[in-house]
N, C-alpha and C positions, 0 to 999 in steps of 0.2 A: 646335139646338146651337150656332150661329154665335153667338147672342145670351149663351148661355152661356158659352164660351168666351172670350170678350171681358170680359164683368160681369168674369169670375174672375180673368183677368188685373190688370184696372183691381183689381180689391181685393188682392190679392196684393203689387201696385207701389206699393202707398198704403203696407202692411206695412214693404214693405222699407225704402220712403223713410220712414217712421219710425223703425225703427233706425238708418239713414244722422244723422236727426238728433241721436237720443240718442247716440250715438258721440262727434258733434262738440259736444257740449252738453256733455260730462263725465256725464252723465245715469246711465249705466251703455255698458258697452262688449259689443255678444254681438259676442260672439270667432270662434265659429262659424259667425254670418254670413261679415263681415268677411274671415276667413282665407281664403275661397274667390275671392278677387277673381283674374284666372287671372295677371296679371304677377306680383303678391307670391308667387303658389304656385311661378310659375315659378321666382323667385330661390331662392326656399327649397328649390326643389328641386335647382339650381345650386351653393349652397353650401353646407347640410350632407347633400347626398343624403336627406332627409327619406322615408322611406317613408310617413308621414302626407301629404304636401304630392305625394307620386307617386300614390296615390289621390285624391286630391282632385282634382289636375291631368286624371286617367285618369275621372271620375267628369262632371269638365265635359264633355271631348270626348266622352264616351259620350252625355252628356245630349243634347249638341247634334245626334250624329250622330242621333239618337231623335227630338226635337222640333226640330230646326234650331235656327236664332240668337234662340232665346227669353233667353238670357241678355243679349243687348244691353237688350231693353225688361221685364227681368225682376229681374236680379241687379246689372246697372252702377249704379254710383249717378251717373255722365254719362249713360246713356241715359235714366236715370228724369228727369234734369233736361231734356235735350234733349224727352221724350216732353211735357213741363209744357211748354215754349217751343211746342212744335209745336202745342199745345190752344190755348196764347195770340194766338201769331205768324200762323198758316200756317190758322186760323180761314175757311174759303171760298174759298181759294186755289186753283188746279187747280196740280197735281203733273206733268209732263213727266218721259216716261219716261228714265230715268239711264242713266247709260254705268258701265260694270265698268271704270276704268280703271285699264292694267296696270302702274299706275308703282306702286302701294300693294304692291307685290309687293317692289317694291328698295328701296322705306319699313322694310319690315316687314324686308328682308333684312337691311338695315343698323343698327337699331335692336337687333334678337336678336342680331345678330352681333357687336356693343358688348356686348352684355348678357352674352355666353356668355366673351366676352372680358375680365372685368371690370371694363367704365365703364358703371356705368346713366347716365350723362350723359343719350344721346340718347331712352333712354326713358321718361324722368323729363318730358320734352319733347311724349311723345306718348301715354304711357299713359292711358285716361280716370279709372282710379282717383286715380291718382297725380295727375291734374290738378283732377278732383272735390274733389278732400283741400285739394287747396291754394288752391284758391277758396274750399272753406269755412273755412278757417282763415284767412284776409285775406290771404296770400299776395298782392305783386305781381302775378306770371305767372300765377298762377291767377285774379285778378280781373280780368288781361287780356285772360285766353283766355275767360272766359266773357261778356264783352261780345262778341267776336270770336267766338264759338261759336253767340250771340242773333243775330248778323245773319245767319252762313252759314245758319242755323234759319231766317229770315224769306225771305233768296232762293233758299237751295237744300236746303231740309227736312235732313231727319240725312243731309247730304253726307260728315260729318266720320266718322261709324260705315262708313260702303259705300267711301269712296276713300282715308282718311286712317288711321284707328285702324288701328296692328300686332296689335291683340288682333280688333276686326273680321276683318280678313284673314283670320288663322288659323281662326276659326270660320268666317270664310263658303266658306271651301274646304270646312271640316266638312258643313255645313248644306248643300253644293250635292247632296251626295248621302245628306241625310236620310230617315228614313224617311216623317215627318210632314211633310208643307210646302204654303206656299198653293199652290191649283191653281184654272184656272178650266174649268167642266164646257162645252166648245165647244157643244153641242146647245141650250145655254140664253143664252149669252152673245148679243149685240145689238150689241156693240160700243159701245156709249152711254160710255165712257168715266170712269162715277162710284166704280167701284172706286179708276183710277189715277189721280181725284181727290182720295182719300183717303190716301194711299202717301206717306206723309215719306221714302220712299227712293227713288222712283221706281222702283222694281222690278219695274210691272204695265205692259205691254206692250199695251194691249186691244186693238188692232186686228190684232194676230197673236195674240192668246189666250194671251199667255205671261206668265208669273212667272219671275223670275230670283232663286232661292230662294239663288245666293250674296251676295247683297244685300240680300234681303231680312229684315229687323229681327225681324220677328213680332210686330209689333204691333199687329195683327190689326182692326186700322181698317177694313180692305177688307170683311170680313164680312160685317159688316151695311151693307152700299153697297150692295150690287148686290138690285134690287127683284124681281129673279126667281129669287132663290138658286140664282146662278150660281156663287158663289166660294165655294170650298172650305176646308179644312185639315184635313189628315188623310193617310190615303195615299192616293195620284192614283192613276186606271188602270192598268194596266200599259205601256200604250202609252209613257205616263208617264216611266217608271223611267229612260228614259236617259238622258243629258244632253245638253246641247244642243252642235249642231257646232261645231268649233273644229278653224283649219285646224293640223295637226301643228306645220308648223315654225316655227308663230307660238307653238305651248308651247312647244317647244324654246329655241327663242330666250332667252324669256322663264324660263324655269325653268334654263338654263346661266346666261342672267346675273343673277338672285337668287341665283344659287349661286356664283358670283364673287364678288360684291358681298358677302355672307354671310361671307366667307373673308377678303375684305380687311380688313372691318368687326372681325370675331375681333383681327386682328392689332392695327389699331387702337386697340381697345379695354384690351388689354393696356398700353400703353405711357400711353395716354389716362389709366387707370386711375390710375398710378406718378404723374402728374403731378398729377391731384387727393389723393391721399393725403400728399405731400409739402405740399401747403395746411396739412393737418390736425395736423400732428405738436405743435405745441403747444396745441391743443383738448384741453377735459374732456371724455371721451365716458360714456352713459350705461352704467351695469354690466351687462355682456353683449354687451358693444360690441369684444369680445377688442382689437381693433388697429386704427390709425389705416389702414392699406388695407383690414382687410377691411371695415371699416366702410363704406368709401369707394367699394366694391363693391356691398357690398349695398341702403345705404340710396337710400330712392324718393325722399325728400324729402314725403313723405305728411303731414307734421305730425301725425299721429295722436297721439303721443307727447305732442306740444307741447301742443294742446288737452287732454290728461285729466292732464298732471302738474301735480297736486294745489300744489303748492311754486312750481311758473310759474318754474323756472329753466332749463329747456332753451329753445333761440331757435331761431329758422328758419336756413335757410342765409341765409349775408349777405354784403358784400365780404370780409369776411377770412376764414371759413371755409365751402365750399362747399355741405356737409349739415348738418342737425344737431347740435348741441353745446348744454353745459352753461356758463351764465354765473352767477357765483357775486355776482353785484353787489347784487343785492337778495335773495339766500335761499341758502339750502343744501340738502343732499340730504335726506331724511327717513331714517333711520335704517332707519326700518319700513315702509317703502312700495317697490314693484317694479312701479308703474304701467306705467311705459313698457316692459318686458318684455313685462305681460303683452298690450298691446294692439298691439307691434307685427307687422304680417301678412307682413314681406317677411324675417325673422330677421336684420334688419340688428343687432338689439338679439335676445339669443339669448331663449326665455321659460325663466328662472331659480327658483330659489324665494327667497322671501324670506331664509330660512336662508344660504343660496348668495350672496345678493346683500350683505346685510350682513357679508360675509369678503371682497367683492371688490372690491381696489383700482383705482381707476378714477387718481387722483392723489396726491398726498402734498402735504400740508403744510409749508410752510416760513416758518420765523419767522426776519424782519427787526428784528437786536438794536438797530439804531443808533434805529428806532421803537418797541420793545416799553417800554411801562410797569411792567412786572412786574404786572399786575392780578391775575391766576392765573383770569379770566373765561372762558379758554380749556381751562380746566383742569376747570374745572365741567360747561362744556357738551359736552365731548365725550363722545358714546355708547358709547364701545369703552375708555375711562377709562386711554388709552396718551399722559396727556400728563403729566410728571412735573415739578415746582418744588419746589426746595428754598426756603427763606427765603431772603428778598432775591435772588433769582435769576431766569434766564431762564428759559420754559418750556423742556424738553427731550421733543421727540416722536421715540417711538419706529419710526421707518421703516418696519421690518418688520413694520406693525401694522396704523398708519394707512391706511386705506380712502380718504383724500381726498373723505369727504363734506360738508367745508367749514364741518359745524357752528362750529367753533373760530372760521374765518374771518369768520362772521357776529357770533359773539358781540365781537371784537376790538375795542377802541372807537377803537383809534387807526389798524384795518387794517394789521398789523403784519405779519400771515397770509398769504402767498397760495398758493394751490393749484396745483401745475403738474401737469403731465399728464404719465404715465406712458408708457413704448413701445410696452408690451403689460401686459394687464391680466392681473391675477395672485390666486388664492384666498390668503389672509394667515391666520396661527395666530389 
């Protein structure tokens, strides 16, 4: 069964990272996947209480608490790229058993506690979605982190999963007390050491016989290592079940000041929040985007949006606006298309209907008379046909109408147009 277990994984991760590609390819987006990545569920479950996004989130941790941290080498699309480095990099390598270090504890404090606070700043930083996203979309930081991700991979296997990742953390607290997890059977073990040769987490301990299943990934390498099917996965003994010693007031410690740390981070986060959203106030945001803070709250900086709109006029974060925005320089909104709704997973962008989307004003329109030609080009191309000329006259756009999809502005031949942003986005008759 070790041999099966493993095959099934390896095909499963092959699956996923195929979707991972069509996603970033425009290819087609499954939503379903995607949606389940556990920091977007988190947000969504933060900002509109989502009872879909509170099952989803309640559906992971069950998973985990059931199979352990199979979601790291299963559902991440950074653990699936880390698991491909580690095949490349880490190829004959021996693995030295890893340390549970307790600082990933006030990582993790401080990052959720920004997040519940409303600045995803610091986890847009550390999330591996969020940072997968943005290496695949060209991002800077993401192209940083994943050169910087290939070397920690080459000297210290998935370090970054067991001491770094806030979403690691959480599951591996999950998973330490799974029901399914690696175990090595002591009657048969030799101590030969080729299990915790194969361990990208350093998690197998072989000369005390132990697995440290909060670190450990599940990526079930170990398996087929040991030539006397010694190593397990499944549920251990019962001997098993408890966890392993840990002096009281070193949790204590530890869990008062993540809980400190958590509390100051909250406050921070709040004020943090106010002072990126103040960035934003004269950015286009995309429809479903209600308001320039909450936007600034929500959004991961995931590019997801970026890569599948069809039009290529949303941009990455850049010096002058921190997330996401709309630039109207080479195109305009499509009338008919709600792309970036539907594919994003953290509800930074709400998922709208088309119907919905086409009534909502994201900016308005404004025509500069000292350059307008009187062409009436602007007049033609507007979808929603709220732009009115008399003979020899200016155009006259109707406010309470215009959506600020920018068609006009594209069609404009002298740029007469331009689109400003709105305070709070509004359904229009």
């Amino acid at each position: 069964m070790n041999k099966v277990y493993r095959y099934l994984l390896v095909v499963l991760s092959a699956v996923v990272g195929l979707l991972c590609i069509a996603a970033f390819t425009g290819l087609f987006y499954p939503i379903a996947f995607l949606d389940i990545e556990f920091v977007p569920l988190l947000q969504r479950l933060l900002v509109d209480f989502s009872v879909v996004a509170a099952v989803l989130a309640a559906v992971v941790l069950i998973f985990t608490l059931v199979f352990g941290r199979l979601y790291c080498s299963l559902l991440c699309p950074l653990g699936l790229l880390q698991e491909l480095m580690v095949s490349v990099f880490r190829r004959g390598k021996k693995m030295r058993p890893g340390k549970n270090r307790p600082y990933k504890y006030f990582l993790a404090a401080a990052a959720y506690g920004m997040l519940f606070g409303g600045a995803a700043f610091l986890i847009r930083l550390l999330d591996p979605y969020t940072l997968f996203c943005s290496a695949a979309s060209g991002a800077w930081l993401g192209l940083a982190v994943a050169v910087l991700l290939a070397l920690l991979v080459w000297f210290k296997g998935r370090f970054f999963c067991t001491n770094i990742c806030p979403v690691g953390t959480v599951l591996g607290l999950c998973s330490k007390y799974a029901v399914n997890r690696i175990y090595i059977e002591e009657d048969k073990c030799v101590s030969c050491g080729l299990c915790a040769s194969r361990c990208p987490a350093g998690s197998i301990d072989f000369k005390n016989k132990t697995v440290d299943n909060e670190t450990c990934v599940k990526c079930l390498r170990c398996l087929n290592a040991c030539h006397r099917q010694g190593v397990h996965y499944g549920r251990p003994p019962q001997k098993r079940l408890q966890p392993a010693f840990s002096p009281l007031r070193r949790r204590l410690l530890i869990t008062g000041g993540a809980a400190a740390l958590f509390a100051l981070a909250v406050k921070s986060g709040l004020e943090f929040g106010k002072n990126i959203a103040a960035r934003l106030k004269k950015a286009v945001l995309p429809a479903g985007a209600g308001s320039a803070e909450e936007f600034a709250d929500r959004c991961l900086n995931c590019n997801l949006c970026v890569e599948n709109c069809p039009m290529k006029i949303l941009r990455r974060a850049d010096g002058d606006f921190p997330v996401v925005h709309i630039d109207y320089s080479d195109g305009f909104c499509n009338y008919d298309c709600h792309k970036c709704s539907e594919v994003c997973p953290s509800g930074a962008i709400r998922k709208i209907s088309l119907a919905e989307k086409q009534k909502t004003q994201i900016g308005l329109a404004v025509v500069d008379e000292s350059l307008c030609v009187k062409c009436g080009l602007c007049v033609m191309k507007c979808p929603r046909q709220i732009i009115d000329k008399e003979t020899g006259g200016f155009p006259q756009i109707d406010a309470k109408a215009c959506i600020g999809c920018g068609a006009c502005k594209n069609a404009c031949p002298v740029k007469a147009i331009e689109i400003v942003a709105v305070d709070r986005q509004k359904l229009v008759k």
